[in-house]
C-alpha positions as CSV (number, residue, x, y, z in Angstrom):
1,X,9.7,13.1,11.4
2,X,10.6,10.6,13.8
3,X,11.2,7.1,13.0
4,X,8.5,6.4,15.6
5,X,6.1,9.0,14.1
6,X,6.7,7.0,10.2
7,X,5.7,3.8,12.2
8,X,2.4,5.0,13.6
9,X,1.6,6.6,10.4
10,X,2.9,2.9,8.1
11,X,0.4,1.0,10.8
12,X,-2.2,3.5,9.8
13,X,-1.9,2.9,6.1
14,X,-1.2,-0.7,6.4
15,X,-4.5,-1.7,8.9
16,X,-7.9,-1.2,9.1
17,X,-10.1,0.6,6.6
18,X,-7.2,2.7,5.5
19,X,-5.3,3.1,2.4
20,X,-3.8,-0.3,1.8
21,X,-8.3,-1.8,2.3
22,X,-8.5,0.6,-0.7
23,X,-5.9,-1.1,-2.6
24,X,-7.2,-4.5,-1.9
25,X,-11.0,-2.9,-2.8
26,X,-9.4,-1.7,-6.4
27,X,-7.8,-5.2,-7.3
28,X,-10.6,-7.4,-5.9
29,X,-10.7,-8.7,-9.2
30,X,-7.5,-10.1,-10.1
31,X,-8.4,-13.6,-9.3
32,X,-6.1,-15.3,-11.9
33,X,-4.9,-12.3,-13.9
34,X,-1.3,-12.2,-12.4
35,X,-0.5,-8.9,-14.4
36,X,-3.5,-7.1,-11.9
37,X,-2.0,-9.2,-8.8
38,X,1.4,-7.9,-9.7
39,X,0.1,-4.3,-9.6
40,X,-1.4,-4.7,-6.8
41,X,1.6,-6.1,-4.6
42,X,3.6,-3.1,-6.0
43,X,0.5,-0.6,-4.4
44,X,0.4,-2.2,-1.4
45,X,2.4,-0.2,1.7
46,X,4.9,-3.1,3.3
47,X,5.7,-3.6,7.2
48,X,9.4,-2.7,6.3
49,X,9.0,0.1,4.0
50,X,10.5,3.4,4.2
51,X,8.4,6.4,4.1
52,X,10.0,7.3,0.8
53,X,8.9,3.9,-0.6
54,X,5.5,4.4,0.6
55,X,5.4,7.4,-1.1
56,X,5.9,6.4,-4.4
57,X,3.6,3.1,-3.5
58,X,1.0,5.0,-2.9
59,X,1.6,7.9,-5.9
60,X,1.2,4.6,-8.6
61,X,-1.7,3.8,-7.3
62,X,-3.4,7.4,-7.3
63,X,-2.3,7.5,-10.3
């Protein structure tokens, strides 16, 4: 994969009603619990991460 091809597919996961919408869905709750906002920020696909930590990102959060 191209490092152009991981950058279309990180925009994809980061915007619009895509996998990190889902995350934010999940912990829509965690209004003062900062053990649930922690959780969440770990979920959560980053602008600078690398597909191998998106991987594991998203993997925590499936399961």
């Amino acid at each position: 994969m191209s490092i152009r091809d991981w950058a279309a597919i990180r925009r994809a996961l980061i915007n619009g009603d895509s996998y990190n919408s889902e995350v934010a869905a999940h912990f829509a709750d965690t209004t003062g619990d900062t053990a649930r906002d922690a959780v969440k920020n770990i979920c959560l696909v980053q602008s600078n991460d690398s597909a191998l930590i998106a991987q594991q990102r998203i993997r925590f959060f499936r399961e």
